[in-house]
Backbone bond lengths (Angstrom), bond angles and torsions (degrees), N, CA, C in turn:
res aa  C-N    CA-C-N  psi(-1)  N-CA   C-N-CA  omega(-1)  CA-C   N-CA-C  phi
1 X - - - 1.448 - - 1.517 109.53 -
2 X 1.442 113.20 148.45 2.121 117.92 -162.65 1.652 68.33 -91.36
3 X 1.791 94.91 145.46 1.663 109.08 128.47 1.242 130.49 -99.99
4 X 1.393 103.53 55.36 1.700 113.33 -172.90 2.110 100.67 -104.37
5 X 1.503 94.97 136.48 1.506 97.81 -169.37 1.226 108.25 -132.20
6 X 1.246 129.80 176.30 1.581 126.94 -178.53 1.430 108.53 -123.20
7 X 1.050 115.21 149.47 1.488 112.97 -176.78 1.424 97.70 -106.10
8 X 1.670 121.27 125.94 1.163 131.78 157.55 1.613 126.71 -60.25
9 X 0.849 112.06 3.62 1.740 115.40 -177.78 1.001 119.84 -57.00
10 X 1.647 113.47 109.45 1.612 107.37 -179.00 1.132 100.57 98.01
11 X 1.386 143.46 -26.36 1.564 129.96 -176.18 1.417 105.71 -107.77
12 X 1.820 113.45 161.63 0.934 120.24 -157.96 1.903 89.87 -91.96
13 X 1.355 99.19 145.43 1.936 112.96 177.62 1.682 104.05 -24.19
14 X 1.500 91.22 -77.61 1.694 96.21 -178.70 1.532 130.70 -37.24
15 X 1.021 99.97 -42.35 1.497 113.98 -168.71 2.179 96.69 -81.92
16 X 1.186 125.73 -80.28 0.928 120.88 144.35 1.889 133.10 15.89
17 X 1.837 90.30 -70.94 1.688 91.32 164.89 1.425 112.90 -87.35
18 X 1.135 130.47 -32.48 1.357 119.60 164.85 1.838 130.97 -41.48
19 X 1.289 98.32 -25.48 1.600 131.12 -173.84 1.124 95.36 -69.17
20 X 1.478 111.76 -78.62 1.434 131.64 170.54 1.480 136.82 -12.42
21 X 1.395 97.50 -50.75 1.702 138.67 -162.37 1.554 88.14 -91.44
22 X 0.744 92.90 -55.51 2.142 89.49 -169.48 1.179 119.16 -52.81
23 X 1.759 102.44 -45.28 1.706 119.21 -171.76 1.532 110.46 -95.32
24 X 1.367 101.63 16.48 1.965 115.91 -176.40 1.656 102.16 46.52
25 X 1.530 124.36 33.62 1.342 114.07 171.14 1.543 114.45 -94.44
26 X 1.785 117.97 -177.67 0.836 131.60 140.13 1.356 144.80 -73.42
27 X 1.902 127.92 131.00 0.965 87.39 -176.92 1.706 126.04 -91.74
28 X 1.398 139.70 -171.65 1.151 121.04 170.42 1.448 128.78 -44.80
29 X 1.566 144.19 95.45 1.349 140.22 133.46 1.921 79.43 137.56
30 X 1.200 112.30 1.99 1.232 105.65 -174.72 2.112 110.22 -94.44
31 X 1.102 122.28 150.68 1.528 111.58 158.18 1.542 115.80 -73.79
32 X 1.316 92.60 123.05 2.382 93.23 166.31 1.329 90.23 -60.28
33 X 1.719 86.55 154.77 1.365 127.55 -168.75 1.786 100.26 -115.98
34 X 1.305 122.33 105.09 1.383 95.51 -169.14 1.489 109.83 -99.27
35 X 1.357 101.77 163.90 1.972 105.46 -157.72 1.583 103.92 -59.30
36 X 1.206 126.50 -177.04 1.181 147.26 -178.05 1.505 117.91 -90.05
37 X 1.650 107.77 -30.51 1.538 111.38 169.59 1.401 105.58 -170.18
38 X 1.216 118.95 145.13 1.537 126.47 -152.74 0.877 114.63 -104.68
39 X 1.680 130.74 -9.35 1.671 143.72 166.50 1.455 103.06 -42.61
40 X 1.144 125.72 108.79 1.582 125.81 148.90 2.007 100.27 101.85
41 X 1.245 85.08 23.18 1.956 90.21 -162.32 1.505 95.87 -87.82
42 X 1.202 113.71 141.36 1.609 115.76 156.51 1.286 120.48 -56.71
43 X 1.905 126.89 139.35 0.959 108.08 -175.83 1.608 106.49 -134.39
44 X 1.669 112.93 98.15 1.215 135.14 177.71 1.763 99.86 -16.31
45 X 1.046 121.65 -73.96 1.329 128.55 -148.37 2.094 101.35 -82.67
46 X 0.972 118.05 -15.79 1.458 130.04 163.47 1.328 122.64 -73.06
47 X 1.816 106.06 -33.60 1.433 102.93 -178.78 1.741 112.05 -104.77
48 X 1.655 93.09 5.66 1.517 91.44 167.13 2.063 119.67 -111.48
49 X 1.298 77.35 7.06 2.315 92.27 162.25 1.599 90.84 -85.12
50 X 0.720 113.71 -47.38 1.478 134.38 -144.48 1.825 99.06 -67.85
51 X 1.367 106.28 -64.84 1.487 122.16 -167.92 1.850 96.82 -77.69
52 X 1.427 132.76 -32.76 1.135 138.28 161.42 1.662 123.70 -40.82
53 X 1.281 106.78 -24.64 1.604 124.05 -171.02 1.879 92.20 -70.03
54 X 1.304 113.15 -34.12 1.371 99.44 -171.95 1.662 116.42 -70.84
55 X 1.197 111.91 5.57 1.663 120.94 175.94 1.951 90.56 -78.52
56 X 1.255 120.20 -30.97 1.594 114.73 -179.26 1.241 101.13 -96.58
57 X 1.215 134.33 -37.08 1.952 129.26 -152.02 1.347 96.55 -99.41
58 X 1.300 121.13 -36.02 1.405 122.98 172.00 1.698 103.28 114.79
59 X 1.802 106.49 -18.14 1.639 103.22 167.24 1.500 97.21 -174.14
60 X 0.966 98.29 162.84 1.759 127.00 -161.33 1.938 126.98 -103.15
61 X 0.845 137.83 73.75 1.139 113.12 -153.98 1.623 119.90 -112.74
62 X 1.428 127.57 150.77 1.449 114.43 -159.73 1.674 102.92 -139.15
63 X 1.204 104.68 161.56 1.915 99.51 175.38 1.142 95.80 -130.02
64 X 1.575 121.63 141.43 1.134 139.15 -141.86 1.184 97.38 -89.53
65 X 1.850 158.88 164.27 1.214 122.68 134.77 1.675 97.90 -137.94
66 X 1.169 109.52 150.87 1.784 107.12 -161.62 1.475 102.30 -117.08
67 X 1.451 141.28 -179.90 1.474 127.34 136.39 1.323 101.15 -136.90
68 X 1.088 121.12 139.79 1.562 112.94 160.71 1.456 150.93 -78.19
69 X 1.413 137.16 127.31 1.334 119.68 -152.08 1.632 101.54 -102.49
70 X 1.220 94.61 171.06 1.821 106.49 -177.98 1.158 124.08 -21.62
71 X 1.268 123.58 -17.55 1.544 136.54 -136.69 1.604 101.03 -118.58
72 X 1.532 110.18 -28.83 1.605 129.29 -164.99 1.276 116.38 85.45
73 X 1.936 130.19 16.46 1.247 133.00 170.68 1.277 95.97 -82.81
74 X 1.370 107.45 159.07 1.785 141.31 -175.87 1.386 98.19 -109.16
75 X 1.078 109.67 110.00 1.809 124.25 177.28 1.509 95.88 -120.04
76 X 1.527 95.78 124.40 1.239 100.70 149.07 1.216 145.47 -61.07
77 X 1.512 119.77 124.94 1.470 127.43 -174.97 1.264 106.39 -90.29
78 X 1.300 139.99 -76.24 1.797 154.15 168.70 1.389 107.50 -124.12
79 X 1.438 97.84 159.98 1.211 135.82 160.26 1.542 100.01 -104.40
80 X 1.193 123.10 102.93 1.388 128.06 165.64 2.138 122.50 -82.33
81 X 1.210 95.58 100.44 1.648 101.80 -179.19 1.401 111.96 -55.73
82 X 1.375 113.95 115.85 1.064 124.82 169.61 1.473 120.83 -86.70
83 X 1.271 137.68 80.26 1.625 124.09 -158.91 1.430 98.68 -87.93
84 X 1.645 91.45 158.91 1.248 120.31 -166.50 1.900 114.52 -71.57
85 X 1.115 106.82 121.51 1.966 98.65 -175.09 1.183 106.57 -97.16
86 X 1.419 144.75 8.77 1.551 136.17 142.57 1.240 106.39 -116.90
């Protein structure tokens, strides 16, 4: 499990934990809350092996994919790695 956290400073609560929730982090001084079921979950520490590769390939690339919940917010679903073919 990352001890990587986000600092809320400057952002409003909601928005903030929503942030949080998407990227399965913590927020600053707070305990993570971990999701309810992990099928289809973003996975903080996968998309940072992942995005790290561009220290070798020279760049990293990802496709966004969102769904929206009841509410009409855009939650992130994946970051899909696009690797590099030359």
């Amino acid at each position: 499990e990352s001890d990587w956290q986000l600092d809320p400073a400057g952002v409003r609560d909601e928005v903030a934990q929503l942030v949080a929730d998407d990227l399965g982090l913590a927020l600053k001084g707070k305990p993570r809350v971990a999701p309810l079921r992990s099928k289809g979950r973003f996975s903080w520490d996968e998309f940072l092996r992942l995005a790290l590769l561009e220290l070798v390939f020279g760049h990293s690339v990802f496709e966004q994919v969102y769904e929206p919940d009841a509410f009409g917010r855009a939650h992130l679903r994946k970051l899909a790695w696009r690797p590099p073919r030359t």
